[in-house]
N, C-alpha and C positions, 0 to 999 in steps of 0.2 A: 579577422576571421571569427564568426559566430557561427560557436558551439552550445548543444544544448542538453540537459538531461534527458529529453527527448531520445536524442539521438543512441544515449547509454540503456535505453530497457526497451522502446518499444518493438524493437525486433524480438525481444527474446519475451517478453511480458503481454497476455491479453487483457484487455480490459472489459468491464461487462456490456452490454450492446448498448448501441443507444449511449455510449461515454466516450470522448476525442480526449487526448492528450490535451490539456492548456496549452496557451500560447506561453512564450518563453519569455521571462520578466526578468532575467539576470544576460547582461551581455558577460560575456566569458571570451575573453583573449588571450593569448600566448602568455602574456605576462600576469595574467590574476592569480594572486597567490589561491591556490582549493587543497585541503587536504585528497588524498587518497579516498577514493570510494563516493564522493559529494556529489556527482551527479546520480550514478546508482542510487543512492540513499535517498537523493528529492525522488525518482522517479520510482522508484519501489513504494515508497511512502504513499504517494499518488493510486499504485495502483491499489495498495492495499485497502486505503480507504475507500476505492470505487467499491470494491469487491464486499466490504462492511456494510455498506451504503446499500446493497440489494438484499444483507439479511434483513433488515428493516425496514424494506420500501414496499410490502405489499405486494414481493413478488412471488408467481408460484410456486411451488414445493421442486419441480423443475430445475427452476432458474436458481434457488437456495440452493440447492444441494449443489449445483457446479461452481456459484461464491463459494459456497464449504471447501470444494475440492482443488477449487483456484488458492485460496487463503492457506491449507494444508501444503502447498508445497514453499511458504515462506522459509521452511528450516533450510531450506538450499541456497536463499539467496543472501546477497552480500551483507543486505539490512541487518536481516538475525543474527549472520554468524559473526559478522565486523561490526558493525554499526552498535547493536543493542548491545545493552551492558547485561551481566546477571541477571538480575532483577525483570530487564525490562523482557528478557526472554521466558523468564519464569510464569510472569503476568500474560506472557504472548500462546505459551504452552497449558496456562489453566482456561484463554479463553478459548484454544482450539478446542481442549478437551469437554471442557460443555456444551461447545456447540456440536461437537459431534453427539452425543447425550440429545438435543434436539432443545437447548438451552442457550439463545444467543444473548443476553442480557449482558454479559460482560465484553463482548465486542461493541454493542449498543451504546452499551455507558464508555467507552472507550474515543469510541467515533465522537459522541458527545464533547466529551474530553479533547480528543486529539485532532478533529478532520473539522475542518472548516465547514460551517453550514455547506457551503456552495461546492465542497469537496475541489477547491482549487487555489488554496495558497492550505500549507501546512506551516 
C-alpha cells in the first residue's frame, strides 16, 4: 500500500498558484516505523516554504499579502504546535510579526536556510 504526505495536507492546505505538490520519494507501508504527525510535518513544511517562496519572487502586493495570510495561520497547524520546539516557534512568531510590519527579511533568510532552492526536498 502506498501512502503519501500528500495525502495528509493537500486536502486541508493551499498552495500558491502555479505550485503541484512533489511527487512522493518515500514508499510508506504498513509496516515503516513513522513517528506521529511525519507526514503532516513533510507536507506542511512543503507548503510553507511555497508560501515564503512568493514573499520573495517578485510577486504583486496582491499575491504577498495572501502568502502573508496563508503563512499566518501556521499557529493552527500540527508543525507549529507539535512539531516545532520553543525556539523554533519563537523564531516562526518574530518572522510572522515583521512580515506583517511589511519586513519580510527573516522568512527570506529562513527559506535560504531551510527550503531547498527548488522548494521540493526539505
Amino acid at each position: 500500500m502506498r501512502q503519501s504526505y500528500i495525502d495528509v495536507t493537500r486536502s486541508s492546505l493551499r498552495l500558491p498558484a502555479n505550485t503541484a505538490w512533489p511527487p512522493v520519494d518515500q514508499e510508506i507501508t504498513p509496516n515503516t516505523p513513522l513517528i506521529e504527525g511525519f507526514g503532516a510535518t513533510i507536507g506542511q513544511s512543503f507548503w510553507r516554504c511555497s508560501w515564503i517562496r512568493v514573499l520573495g519572487s517578485g510577486a504583486t502586493a496582491a499575491e504577498r499579502r495572501q502568502a502573508l495570510n496563508e503563512l499566518l495561520t501556521i499557529k493552527s497547524l500540527q508543525i507549529y504546535r507539535s512539531a516545532y520546539d520553543d525556539q523554533t516557534r519563537a523564531v516562526t512568531d518574530s518572522e510572522l510579526l515583521a512580515a506583517q510590519k511589511g519586513d519580510t527579511r527573516l522568512f527570506l533568510k529562513d527559506y535560504r536556510v531551510n527550503c531547498a532552492p527548488d522548494n521540493t526536498r526539505h
